[in-house]
C-alpha positions as CSV (number, residue, x, y, z in Angstrom):
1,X,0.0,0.0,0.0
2,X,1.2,3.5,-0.9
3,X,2.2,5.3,2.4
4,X,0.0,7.8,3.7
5,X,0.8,11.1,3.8
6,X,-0.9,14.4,5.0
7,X,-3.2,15.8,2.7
8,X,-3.9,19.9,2.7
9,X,-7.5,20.4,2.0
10,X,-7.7,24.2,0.8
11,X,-10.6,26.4,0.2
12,X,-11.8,27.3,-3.2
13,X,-11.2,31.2,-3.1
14,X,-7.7,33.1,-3.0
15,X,-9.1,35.1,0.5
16,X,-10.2,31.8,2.2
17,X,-7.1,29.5,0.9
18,X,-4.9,32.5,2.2
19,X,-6.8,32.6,5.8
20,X,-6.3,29.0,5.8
21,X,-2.7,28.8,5.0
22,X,-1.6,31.9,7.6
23,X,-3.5,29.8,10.3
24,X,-1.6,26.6,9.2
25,X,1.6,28.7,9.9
26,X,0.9,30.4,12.8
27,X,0.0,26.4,14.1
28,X,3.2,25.0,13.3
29,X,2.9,23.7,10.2
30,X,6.1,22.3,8.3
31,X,5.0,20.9,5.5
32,X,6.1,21.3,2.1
33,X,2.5,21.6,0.8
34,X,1.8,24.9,3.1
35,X,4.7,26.4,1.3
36,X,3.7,24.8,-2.2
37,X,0.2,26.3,-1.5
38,X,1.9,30.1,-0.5
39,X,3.3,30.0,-3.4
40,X,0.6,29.5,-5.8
41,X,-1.2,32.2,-3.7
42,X,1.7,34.6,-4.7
43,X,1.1,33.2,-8.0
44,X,-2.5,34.3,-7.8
45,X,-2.1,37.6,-6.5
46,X,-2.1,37.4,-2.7
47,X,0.5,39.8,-1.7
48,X,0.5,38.7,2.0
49,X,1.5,35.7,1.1
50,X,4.9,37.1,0.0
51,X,5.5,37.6,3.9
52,X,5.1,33.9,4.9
53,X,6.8,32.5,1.8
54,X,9.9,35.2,3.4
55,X,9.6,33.5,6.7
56,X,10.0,29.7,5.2
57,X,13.5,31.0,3.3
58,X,14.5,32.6,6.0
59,X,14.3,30.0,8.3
60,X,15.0,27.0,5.4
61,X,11.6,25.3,7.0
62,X,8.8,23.8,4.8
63,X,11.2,21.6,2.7
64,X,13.1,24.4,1.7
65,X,16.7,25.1,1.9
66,X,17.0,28.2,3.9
67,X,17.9,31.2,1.9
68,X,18.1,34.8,2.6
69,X,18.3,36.9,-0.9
70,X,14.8,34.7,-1.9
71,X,14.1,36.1,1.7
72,X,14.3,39.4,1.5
73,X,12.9,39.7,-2.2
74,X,9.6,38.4,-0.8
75,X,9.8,40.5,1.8
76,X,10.4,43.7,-0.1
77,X,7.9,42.4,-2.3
78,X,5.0,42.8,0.5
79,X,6.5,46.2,1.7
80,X,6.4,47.7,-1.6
81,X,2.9,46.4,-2.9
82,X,1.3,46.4,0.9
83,X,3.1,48.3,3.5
84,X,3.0,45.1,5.4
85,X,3.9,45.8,9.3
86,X,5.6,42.1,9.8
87,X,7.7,43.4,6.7
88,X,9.1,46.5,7.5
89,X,10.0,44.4,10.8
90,X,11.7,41.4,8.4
91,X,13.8,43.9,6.2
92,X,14.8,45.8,8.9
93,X,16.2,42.6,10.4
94,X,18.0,41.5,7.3
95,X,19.5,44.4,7.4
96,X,20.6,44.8,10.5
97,X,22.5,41.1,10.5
98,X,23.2,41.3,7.1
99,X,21.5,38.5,6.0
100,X,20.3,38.2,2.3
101,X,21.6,42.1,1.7
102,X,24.9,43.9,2.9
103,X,24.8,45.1,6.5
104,X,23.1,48.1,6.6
105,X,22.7,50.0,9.8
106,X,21.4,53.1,8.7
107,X,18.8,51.0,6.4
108,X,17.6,49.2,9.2
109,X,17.1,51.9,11.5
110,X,14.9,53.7,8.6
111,X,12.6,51.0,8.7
112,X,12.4,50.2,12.5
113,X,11.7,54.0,12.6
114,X,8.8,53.5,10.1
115,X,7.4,50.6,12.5
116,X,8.0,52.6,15.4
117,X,6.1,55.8,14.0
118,X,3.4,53.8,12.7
119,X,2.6,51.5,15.6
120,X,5.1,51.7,18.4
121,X,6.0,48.4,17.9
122,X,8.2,46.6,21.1
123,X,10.4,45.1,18.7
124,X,11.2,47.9,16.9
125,X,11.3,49.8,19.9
126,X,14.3,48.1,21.8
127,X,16.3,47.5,18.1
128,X,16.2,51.0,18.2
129,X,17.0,51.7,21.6
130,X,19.8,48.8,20.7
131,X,21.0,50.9,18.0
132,X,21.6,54.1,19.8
133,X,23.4,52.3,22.3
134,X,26.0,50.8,20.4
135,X,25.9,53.6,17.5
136,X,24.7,51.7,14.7
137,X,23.1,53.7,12.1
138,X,22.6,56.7,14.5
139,X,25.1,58.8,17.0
140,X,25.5,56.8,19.7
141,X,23.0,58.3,22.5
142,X,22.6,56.3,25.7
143,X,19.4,58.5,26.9
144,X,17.4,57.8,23.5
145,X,18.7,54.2,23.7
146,X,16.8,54.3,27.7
147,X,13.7,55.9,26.2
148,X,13.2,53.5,23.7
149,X,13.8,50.7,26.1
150,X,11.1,52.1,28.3
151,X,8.7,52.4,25.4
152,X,9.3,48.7,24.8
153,X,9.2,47.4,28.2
154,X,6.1,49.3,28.9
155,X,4.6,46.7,26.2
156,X,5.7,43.8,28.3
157,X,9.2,43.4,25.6
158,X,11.7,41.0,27.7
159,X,14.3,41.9,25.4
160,X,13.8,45.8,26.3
161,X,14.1,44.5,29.5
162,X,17.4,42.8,28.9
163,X,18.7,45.2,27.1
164,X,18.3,47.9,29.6
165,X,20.4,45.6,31.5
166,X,23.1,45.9,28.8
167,X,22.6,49.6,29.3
168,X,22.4,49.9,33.0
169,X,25.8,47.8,33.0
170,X,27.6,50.2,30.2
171,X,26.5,53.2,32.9
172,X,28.3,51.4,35.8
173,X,24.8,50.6,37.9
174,X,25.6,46.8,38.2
175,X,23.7,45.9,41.0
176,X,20.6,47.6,39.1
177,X,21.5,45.7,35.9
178,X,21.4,42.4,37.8
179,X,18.3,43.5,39.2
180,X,16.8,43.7,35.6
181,X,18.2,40.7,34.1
182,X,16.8,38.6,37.4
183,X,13.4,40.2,36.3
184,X,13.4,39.5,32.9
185,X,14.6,35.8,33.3
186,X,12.1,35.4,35.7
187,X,9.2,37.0,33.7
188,X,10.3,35.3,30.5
189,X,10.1,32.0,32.7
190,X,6.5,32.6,33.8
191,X,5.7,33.7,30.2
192,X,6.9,30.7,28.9
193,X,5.1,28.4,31.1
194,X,1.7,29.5,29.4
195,X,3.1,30.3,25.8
196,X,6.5,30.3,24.4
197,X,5.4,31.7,21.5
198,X,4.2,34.8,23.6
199,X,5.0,38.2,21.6
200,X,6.3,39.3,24.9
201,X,9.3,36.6,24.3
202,X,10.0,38.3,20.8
203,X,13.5,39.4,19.8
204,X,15.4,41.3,17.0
């Protein structure tokens, strides 16, 4: 008997096969025929789908081998045509590791800054408080780099919280640096006991 294998049943339209295949992602799923199915979406039109197609060469998951120029052209691909949030968030990344695209500080602090104008998003919030830290892409400034830690530990961001760590360390309070990292281990503990994939737990 031919072995069994999972079968993907899709809905007929482009909006409900889309809703369909995001939910399959956000579940877990790691099969080749989500990404086979994101790709005919792309195919048909769906310009979110660009982002998750991104995701699966970024990370080389869904049967495909991980690469980051295919990466960030899907990515770019939903920025320009939709001003996708996650996508501004994903280029700015690529950017600032230099993955897919030359290391570009001052690139991705223009579009952390875009998410952080928009939406005041945590992530991009403590990347940019990262970033005036260390003077990457901007003149180093440790009290912007607090500010925007604040703004993203006020959202609940562990990583601000670390980060301010980082930054209370640089300024010579150690014993109020160990006091933060203690609180964010701790909090990222508790967090993690109900949902490790808590957007709380996010990094850069």
């Amino acid at each position: 008997m031919p072995q069994s294998r999972k079968i993907l049943d899709y809905p007929v339209t482009v909006k409900h096969r889309l809703e369909a295949a995001i939910k399959g992602f956000d579940s877990g799923d790691n099969s080749t025929e989500l990404f086979e199915e994101l790709i005919n979406l792309v195919n048909k039109g769906s310009v979110e789908a660009n982002y998750y197609v991104g995701c699966m060469y970024e990370d080389g998951s869904n049967g495909v081998q991980q690469n980051p120029e295919h990466a960030f052209f899907y990515y770019k691909k939903v920025v320009d045509d939709l001003g996708y949030l996650e996508g501004y968030l994903a280029l700015a990344r690529l950017y600032y590791h230099g993955m897919g695209v030359q290391q570009d500080y001052a690139e991705a602090f223009k579009y952390y800054s875009h998410v952080s104008q928009k939406k005041g998003h945590p992530v991009a919030c403590f990347m940019l408080g990262r970033m005036y830290q260390h003077g990457s892409g901007v003149a180093k400034d440790l009290s912007m780099a607090r500010s925007w830690y604040l703004r993203a530990i006020a959202q609940g961001s562990i990583y601000g919280t670390i980060n301010l760590a980082m930054l209370e360390a640089e300024e010579k309070h150690f014993l109020k640096s160990i006091w933060l990292r203690i609180k964010a281990g701790f909090s990222a503990f508790l967090i993690s006991l109900k949902d490790r994939h808590d957007p709380r737990l996010r990094g850069g």
